[in-house]
C-alpha positions in Angstrom: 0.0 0.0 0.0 1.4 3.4 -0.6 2.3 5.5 2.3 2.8 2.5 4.1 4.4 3.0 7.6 6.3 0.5 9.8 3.8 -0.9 12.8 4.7 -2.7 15.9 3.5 -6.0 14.5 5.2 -5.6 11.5 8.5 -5.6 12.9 7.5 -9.6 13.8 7.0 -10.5 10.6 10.2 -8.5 8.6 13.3 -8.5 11.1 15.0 -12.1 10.8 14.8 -14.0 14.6 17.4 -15.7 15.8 17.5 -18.6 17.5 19.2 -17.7 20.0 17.8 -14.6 22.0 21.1 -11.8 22.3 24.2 -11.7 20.4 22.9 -12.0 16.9 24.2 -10.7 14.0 23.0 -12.2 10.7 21.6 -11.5 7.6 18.4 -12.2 5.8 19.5 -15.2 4.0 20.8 -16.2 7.5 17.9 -16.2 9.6 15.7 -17.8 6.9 17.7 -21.4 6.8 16.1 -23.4 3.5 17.9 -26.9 5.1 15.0 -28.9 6.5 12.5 -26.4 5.6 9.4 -27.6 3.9 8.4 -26.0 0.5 5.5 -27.5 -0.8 3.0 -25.3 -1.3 0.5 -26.7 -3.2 -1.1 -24.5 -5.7 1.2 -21.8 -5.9 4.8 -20.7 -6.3 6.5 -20.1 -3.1 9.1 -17.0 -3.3 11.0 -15.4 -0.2 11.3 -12.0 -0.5 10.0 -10.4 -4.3 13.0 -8.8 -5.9 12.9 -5.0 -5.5 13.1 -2.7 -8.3 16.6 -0.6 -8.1 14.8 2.6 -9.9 13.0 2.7 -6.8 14.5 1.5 -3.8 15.8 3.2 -0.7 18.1 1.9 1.8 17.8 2.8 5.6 20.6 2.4 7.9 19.6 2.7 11.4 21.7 3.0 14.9 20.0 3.2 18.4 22.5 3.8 21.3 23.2 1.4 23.6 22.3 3.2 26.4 18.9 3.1 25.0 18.9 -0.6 24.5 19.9 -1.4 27.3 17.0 0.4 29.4 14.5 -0.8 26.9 15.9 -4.5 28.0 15.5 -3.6 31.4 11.9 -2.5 31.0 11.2 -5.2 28.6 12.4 -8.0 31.5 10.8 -6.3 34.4 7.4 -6.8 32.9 8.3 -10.2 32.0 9.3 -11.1 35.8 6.1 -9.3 37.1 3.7 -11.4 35.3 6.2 -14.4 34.9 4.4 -17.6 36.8 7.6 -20.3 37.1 7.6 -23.8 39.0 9.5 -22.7 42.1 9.5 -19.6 42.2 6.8 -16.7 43.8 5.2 -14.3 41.2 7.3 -11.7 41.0 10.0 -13.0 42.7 12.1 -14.9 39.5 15.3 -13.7 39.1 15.6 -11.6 35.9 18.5 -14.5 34.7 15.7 -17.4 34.9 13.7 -14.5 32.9 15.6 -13.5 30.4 16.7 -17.4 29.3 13.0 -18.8 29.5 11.6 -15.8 27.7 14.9 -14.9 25.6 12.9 -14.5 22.2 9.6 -12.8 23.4 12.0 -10.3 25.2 13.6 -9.9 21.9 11.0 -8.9 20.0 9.4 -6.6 22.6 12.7 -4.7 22.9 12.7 -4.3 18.9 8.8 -3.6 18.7 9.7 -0.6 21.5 12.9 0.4 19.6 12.2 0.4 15.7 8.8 1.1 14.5 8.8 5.0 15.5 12.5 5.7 14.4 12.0 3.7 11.4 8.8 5.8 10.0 10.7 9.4 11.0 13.4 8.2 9.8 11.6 7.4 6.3 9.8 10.8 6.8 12.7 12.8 7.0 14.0 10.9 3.3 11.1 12.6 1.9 9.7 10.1 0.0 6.2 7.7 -0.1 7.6 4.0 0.7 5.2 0.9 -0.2 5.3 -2.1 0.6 6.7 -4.1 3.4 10.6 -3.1 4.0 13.4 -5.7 4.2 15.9 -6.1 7.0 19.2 -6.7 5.6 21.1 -6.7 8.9 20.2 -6.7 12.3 22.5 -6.6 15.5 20.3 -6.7 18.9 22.6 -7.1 21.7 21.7 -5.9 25.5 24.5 -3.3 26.4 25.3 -2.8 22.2 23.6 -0.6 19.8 20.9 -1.8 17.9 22.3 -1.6 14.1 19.7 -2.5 11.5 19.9 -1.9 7.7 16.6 -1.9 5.8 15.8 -1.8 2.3 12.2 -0.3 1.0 10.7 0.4 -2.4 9.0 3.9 -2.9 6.8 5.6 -5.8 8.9 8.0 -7.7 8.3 11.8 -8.0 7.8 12.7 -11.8 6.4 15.6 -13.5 2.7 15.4 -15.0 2.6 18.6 -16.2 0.7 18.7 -19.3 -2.0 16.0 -18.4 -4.9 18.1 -18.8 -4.1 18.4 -22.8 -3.9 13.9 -23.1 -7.0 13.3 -24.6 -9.1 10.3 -26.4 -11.5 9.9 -28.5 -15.3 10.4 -26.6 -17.9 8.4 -28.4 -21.3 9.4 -28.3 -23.5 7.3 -26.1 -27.0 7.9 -27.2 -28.6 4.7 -28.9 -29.2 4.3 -32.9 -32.7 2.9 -34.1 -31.0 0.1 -34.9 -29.6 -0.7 -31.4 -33.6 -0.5 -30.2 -34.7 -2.7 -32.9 -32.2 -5.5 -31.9 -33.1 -5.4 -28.1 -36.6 -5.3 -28.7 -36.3 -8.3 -31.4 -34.3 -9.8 -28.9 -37.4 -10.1 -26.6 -39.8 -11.2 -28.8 -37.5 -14.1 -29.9 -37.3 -14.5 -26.2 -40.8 -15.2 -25.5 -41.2 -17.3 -29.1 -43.5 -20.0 -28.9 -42.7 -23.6 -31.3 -46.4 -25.3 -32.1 -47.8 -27.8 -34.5 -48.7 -26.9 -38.0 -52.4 -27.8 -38.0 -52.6 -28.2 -42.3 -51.8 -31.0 -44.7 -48.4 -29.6 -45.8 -44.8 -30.7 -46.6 -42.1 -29.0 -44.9 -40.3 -26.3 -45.9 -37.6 -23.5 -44.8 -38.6 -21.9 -41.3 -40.4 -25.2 -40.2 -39.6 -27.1 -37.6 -39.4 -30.4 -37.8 -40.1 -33.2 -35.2 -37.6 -36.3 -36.2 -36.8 -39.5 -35.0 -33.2 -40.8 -36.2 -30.9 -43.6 -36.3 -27.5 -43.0 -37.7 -23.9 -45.0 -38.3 -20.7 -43.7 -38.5 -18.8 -44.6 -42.1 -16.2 -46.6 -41.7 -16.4 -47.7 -38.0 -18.4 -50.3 -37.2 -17.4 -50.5 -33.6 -19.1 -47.0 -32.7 -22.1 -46.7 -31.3 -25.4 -45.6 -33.4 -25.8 -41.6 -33.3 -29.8 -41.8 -32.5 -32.4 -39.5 -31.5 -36.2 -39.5 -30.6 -38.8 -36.9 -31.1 -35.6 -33.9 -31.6 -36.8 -30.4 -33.1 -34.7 -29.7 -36.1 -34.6 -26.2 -37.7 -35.1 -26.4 -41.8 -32.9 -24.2 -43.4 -31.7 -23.3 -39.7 -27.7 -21.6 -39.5 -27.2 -24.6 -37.2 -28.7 -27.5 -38.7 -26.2 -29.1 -41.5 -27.3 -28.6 -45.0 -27.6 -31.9 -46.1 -30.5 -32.9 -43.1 -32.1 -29.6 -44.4 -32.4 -30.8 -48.1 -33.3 -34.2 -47.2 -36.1 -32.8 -45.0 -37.5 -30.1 -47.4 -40.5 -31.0 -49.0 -40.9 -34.1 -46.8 -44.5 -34.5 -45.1 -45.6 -36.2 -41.7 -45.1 -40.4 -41.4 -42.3 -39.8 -44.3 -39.6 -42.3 -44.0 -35.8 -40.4 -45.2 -32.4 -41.1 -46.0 -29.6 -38.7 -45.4 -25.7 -39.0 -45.6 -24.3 -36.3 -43.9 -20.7 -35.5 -44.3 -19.3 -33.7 -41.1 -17.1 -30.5 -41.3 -13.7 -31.1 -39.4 -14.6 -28.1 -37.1 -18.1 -29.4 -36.5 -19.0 -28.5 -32.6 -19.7 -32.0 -31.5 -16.5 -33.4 -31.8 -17.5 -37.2 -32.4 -19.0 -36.3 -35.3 -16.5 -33.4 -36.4 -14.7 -35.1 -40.0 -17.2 -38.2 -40.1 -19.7 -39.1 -42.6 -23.1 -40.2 -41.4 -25.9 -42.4 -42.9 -29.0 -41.3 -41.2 -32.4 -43.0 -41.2 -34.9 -40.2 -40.7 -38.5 -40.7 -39.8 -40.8 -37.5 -39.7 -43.1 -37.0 -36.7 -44.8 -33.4 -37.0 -44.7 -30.0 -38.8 -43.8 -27.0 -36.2 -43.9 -23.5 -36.9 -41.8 -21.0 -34.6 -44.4 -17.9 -34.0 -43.0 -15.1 -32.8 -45.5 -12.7 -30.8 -46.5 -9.1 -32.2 -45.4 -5.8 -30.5 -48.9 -5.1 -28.3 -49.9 -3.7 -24.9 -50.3 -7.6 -24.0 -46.8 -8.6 -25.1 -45.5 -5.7 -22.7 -47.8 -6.5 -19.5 -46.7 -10.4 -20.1 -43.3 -9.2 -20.0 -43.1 -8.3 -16.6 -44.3 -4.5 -14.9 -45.2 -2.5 -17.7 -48.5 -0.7 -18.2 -48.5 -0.8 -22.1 -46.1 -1.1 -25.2 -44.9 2.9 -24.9 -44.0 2.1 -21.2 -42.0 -0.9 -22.4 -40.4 1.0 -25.0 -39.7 4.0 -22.7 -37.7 1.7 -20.0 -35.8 -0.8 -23.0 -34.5 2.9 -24.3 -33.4 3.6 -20.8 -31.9 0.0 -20.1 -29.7 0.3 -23.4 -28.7 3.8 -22.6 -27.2 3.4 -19.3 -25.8 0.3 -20.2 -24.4 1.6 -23.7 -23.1 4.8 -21.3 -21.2 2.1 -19.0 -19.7 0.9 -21.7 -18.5 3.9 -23.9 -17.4 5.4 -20.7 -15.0 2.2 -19.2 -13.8 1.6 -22.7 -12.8 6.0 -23.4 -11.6 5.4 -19.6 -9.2 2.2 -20.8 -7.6 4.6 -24.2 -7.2 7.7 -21.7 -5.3 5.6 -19.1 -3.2 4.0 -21.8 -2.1 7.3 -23.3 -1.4 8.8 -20.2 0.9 5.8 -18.9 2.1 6.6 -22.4 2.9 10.4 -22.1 4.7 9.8 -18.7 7.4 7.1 -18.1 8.2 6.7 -14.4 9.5 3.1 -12.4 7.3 1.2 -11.1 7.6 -0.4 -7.1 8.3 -4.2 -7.5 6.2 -4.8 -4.6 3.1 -3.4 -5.6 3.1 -5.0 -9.6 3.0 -8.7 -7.1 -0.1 -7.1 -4.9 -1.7 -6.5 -8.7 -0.7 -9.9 -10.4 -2.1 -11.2 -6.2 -5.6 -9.0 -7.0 -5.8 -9.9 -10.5 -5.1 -13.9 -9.9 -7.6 -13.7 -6.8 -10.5 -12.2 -9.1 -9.7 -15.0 -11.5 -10.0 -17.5 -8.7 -13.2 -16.6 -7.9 -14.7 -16.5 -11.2 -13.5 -20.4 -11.8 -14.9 -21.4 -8.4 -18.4 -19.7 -9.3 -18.0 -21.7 -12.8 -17.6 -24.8 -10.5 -14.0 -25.4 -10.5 -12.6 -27.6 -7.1 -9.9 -26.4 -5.0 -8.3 -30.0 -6.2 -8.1 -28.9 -9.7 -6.9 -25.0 -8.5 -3.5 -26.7 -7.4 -3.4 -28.3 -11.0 -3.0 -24.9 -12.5 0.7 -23.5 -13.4 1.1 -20.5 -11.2 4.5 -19.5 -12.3 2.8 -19.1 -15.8 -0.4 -17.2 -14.7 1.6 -14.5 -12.9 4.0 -13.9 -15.7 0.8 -14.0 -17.8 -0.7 -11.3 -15.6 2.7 -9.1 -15.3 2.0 -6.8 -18.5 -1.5 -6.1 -17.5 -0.7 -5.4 -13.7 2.0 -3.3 -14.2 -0.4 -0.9 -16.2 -2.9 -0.8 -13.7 -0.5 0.2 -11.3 1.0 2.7 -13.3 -2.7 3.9 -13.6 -2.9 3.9 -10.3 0.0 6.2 -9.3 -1.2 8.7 -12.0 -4.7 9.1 -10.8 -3.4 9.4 -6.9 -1.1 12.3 -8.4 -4.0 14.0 -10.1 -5.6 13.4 -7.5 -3.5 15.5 -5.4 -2.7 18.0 -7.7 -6.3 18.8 -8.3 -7.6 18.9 -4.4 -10.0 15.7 -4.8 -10.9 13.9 -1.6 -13.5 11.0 -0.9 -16.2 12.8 1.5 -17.4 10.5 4.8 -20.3 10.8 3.8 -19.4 8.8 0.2 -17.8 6.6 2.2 -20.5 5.9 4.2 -22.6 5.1 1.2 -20.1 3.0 0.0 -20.3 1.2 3.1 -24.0 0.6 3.3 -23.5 -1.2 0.3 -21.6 -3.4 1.5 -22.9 -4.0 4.8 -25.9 -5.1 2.3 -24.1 -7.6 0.3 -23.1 -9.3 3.1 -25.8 -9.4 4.9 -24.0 -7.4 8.2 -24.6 -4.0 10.2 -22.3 -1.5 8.7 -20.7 -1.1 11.6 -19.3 -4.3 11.8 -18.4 -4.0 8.2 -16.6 -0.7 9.5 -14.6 -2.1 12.4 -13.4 -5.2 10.5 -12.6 -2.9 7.4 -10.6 -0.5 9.5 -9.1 -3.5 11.7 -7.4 -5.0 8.4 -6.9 -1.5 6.6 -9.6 -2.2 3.8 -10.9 1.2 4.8 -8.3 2.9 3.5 -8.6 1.0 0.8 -11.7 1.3 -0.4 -11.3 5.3 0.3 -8.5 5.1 -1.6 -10.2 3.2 -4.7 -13.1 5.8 -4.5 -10.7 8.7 -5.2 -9.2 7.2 -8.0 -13.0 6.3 -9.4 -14.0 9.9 -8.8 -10.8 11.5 -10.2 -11.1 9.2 -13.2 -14.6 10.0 -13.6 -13.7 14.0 -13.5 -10.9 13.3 -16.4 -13.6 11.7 -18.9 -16.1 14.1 -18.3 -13.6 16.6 -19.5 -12.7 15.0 -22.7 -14.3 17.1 -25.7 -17.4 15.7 -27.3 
């Protein structure tokens, strides 16, 4: 996340621990031994530490006097004793040696968590830049009696000039609908709401019919395969998906008529049994259906759903098409002005926040194959390694978007309100079926908040660039 600061907890989670509690001086590689240690991960590709990008990467050197150290051990071990409960001993009453080897490691990272997080954020703030990410320790020494040495590397976003990005501009499509777009969506619901029924006159078939067949069919040339057979199926004549030779056989045919048809296959047919074979058919006729499509009336609309007549139907299908033709023409204008101002302006890109897009992109992609019914078994099947690179090109854009509009952003004053967010937040709390403000404490607890305030002001400063762009 940009602007991200160095927390207490996080000091856990990036400073190497040693095994041993005082008297360590080791690198990153060091502390992290990979004898013994177990790397299968199923599903995914297991990485320690992302490779920063040099364009954008700060180191930190940082040493705390002894002195210091040596009182924050001595606070840091007093609390232990207090609340310390030992076989043998009275609370309160352990000697701080019994302390300080029982509790050697939880002593160490108290002593760093009081030490490191403040002077590590001034220290950033006084470099004048916005880090990201989580920082990497390097080297650490934590000694009682010793200064605290610790060398830190962190990525941060670039300062660039945007002067000039008022004057990028796209094309701006109109968004008001064409006749033709209201003739297709409204054709589109009467074939919708079609009805097939039986042709009541002594007639032979002909194109537009349906027809009701029974069929028995072999495959040339393979006796082994099973008969290709169907009872009472509706085939189109003359339909774009019914094969040409079945429509000429069945032309002029009438009901009870016994056919023949040898039907040779296309190699791309859909149905890939069939797709390069040649069929002999035996086709027997059952009925003549006709396909009626229902006229444009007051009825038509009321059957349809809440409308009080056709010019009410009308009235909301123009509407429908109009904001979704709007939705469209504006994400797709939004897509071209993004790309030509990640064009105009070439700037390096944090390391660590392209991974959090490829993670966000891969995570959406996830979710979509679950809701198509993919198994978590068959999620570890997929290559990993080859998604993210597959997702690199794409992520790196949208981060590069992203630092754009947050500059813009700044440079034009624009700021998501409370009350927007609130808004934004009943939204949620109504998707999942929560109060909003449990939605808010468990947003704020794991920083989606910010988040999701941060997101809004892009939306709103993206929005305020397209409406801009000249007609």
């Amino acid at each position: 996340m940009e602007g991200k600061t160095l927390s207490s907890t996080d000091t856990v989670d990036i400073i190497p621990q040693p095994d041993a509690a005082e008297g360590s001086n080791e690198s990153l590689e060091e502390a992290h031994d990979h004898e013994g240690h177990d790397h299968d991960h199923a599903g995914h590709d297991h990485a320690h530490g992302p490779i920063l990008n040099p364009e954008c990467t700060r180191e930190l050197v940082l040493d705390i006097p002894a002195e210091e150290v040596s009182k924050a051990y001595r606070t840091v071990t007093g609390n232990y004793r207090k609340y310390a409960k030992i076989p043998g001993f009275r609370a309160g009453k352990v000697p701080e040696t019994v302390i300080r080897r029982r509790f050697a490691e939880g002593i160490r990272k108290d002593v760093i968590d009081g030490l490191l997080p403040d002077r590590f954020n001034k220290a950033v703030l006084d470099l004048g830049v916005r880090p990201v990410g989580e920082p990497r320790v390097l080297e650490m020494t934590v000694e009682d009696g010793q200064p605290l040495h610790v060398k830190a590397v962190f990525e941060y976003v670039p300062e660039f000039s945007i002067e000039g990005y008022q004057s990028v501009t796209v094309e701006k499509p109109p968004v008001e609908i064409t006749e033709e777009e209201y003739q297709r969506e409204i054709e589109q619901l009467r074939e919708s709401r079609a009805t097939i029924e039986p042709v009541e006159e002594d007639r032979a078939l002909k194109d537009g019919d349906w027809a009701q067949i029974t069929y028995s069919g072999q495959i040339a040339d393979d006796a082994e395969a099973p008969p290709v057979a169907g009872e009472d199926t509706l085939v189109e004549v003359g339909g774009k998906d019914t094969v040409e030779a079945f429509s000429a056989v069945l032309r002029g045919a009438k009901v009870d008529q016994e056919l023949k048809a040898e039907v040779i296959y296309p190699a791309d047919y859909a149905e890939p049994k069939l797709a390069g074979k040649t069929v002999a058919y035996n086709v027997a006729v059952k009925a003549i259906k006709k396909r009626t499509v229902p006229e444009l009336t007051d009825e038509f609309a009321q059957e349809l759903g809440h409308y009080e007549n056709l010019a009410d139907l009308e009235a909301r299908v123009r509407d429908h098409i109009s904001n979704r033709k709007r939705r469209s023409v504006e994400s797709e204008t939004k897509d071209r002005l993004f790309a030509a101002l990640t064009g105009k302006y070439i700037f390096a890109v944090p390391e660590s926040l392209v991974q959090e897009q490829i993670d966000t992109r891969l995570e959406r992609g996830l979710r979509a194959l679950a809701a198509q019914g993919m198994d978590t078994e068959q999620m570890r099947k997929l290559d990993f390694a080859r998604l993210r690179t597959a997702q690199r090109d794409s992520a790196v854009a949208e981060v590069k978007t992203n630092i754009l509009l947050d500059r813009i952003a700044a440079e034009e004053n624009i700021t998501v309100s409370d009350e927007e967010l609130d808004r934004e937040l009943q939204l949620a709390a109504l998707q999942a079926r929560e109060p909003i403000e449990a939605v808010r404490a468990r947003l704020t607890a794991d920083g989606g908040l910010a988040r999701i305030r941060e997101q809004m002001r892009r939306e709103k400063t993206a929005s305020a660039l397209y409406e801009r762009l000249p007609a």
